[in-house]
C-alpha positions as CSV (number, residue, x, y, z in Angstrom):
1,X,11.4,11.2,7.4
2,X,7.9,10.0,6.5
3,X,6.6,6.3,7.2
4,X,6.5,5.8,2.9
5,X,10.0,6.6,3.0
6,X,11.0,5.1,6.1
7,X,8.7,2.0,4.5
8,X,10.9,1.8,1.2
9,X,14.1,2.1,2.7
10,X,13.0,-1.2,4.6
11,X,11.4,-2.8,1.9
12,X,14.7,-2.5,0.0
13,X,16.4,-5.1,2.2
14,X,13.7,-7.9,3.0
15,X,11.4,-10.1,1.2
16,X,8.2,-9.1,2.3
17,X,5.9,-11.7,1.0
18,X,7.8,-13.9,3.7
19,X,6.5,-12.1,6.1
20,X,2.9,-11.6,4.7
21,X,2.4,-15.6,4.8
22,X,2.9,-15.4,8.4
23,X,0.2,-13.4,8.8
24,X,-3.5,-14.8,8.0
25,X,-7.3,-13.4,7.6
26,X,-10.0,-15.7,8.5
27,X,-13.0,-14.8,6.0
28,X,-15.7,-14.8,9.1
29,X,-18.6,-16.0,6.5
30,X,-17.0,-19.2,5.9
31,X,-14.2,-19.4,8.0
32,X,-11.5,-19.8,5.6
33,X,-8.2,-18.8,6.3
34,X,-5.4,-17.8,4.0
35,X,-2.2,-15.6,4.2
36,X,-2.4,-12.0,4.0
37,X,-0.5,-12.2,0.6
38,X,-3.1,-14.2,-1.2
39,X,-6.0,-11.4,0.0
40,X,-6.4,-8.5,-2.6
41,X,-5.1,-6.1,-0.3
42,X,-1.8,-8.1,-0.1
43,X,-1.3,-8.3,-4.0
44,X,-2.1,-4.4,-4.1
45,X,0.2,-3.8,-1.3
46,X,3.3,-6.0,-3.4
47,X,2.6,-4.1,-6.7
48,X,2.7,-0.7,-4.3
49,X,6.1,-1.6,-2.8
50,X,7.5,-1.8,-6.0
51,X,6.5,1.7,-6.4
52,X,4.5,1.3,-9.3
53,X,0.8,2.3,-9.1
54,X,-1.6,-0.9,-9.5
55,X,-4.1,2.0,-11.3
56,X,-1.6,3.5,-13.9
57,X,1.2,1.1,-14.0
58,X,3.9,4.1,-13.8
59,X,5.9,4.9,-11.1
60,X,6.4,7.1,-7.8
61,X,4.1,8.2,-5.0
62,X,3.6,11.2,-3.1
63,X,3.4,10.6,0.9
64,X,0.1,11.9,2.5
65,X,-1.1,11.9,5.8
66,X,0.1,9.4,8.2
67,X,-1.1,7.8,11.9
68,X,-0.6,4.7,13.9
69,X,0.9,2.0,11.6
70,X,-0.9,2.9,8.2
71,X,-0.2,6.1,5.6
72,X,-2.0,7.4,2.5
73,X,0.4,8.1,-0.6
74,X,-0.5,9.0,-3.7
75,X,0.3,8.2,-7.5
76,X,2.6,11.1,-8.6
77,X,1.4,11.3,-12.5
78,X,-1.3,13.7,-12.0
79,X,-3.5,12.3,-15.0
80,X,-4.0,9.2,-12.2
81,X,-4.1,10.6,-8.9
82,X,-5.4,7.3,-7.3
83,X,-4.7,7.4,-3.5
84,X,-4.1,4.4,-1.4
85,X,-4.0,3.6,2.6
86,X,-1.4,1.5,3.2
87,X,0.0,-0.8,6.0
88,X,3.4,-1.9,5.8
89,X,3.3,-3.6,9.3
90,X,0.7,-5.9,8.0
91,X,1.6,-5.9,4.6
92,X,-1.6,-4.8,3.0
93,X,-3.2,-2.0,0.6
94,X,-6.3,-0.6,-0.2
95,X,-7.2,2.2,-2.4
96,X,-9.2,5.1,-0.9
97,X,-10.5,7.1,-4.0
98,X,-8.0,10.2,-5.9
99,X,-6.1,12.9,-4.7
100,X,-8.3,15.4,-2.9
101,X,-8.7,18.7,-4.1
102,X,-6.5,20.9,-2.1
103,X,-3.4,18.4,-2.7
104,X,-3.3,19.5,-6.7
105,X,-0.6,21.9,-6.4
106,X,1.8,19.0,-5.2
């Protein structure tokens, strides 16, 4: 079983955002601090672990590559194909371009 669907199985159960507000970035410009779920990469991640794409708006995701505590997934409709790295650990999301090439045929 994949970390995505490992991820989701998890997600199911718990209240993430919880979770993400224990967790803070310091902006090292200013020095501001907030939680993890007010950062764009925490809004991304919660629209993501709904399984809706934040690009499309429809739903589903195909599991890419995975390593250490982050994995790539990517939009199922194939008219989107926005890819996204993901950290559930943390609880954040960033996207990382469109499907590459040789994934088409999935």
């Amino acid at each position: 079983m994949k970390l995505w669907d490992r991820f989701k199985e998890w997600y199911r159960d718990r209240e993430l955002s919880r979770q993400q507000d224990l967790l803070v970035m310091k902006d090292i410009r200013t020095g501001h601090v907030k939680p993890v779920s007010e950062t764009e990469g925490g809004k991304l991640f919660r629209t993501i672990a709904k399984g809706y794409c934040p690009t499309c708006g429809r739903p589903g995701f195909w599991s890419g590559p995975h390593g250490g505590i982050s994995q790539n997934i990517i939009c199922k409709n194939v008219a989107c194909n926005a890819a996204f790295n993901i950290t559930p650990m943390i609880g954040t999301a960033e996207p990382i371009g469109t499907r590459p090439e040789y994934n088409q045929e999935l």
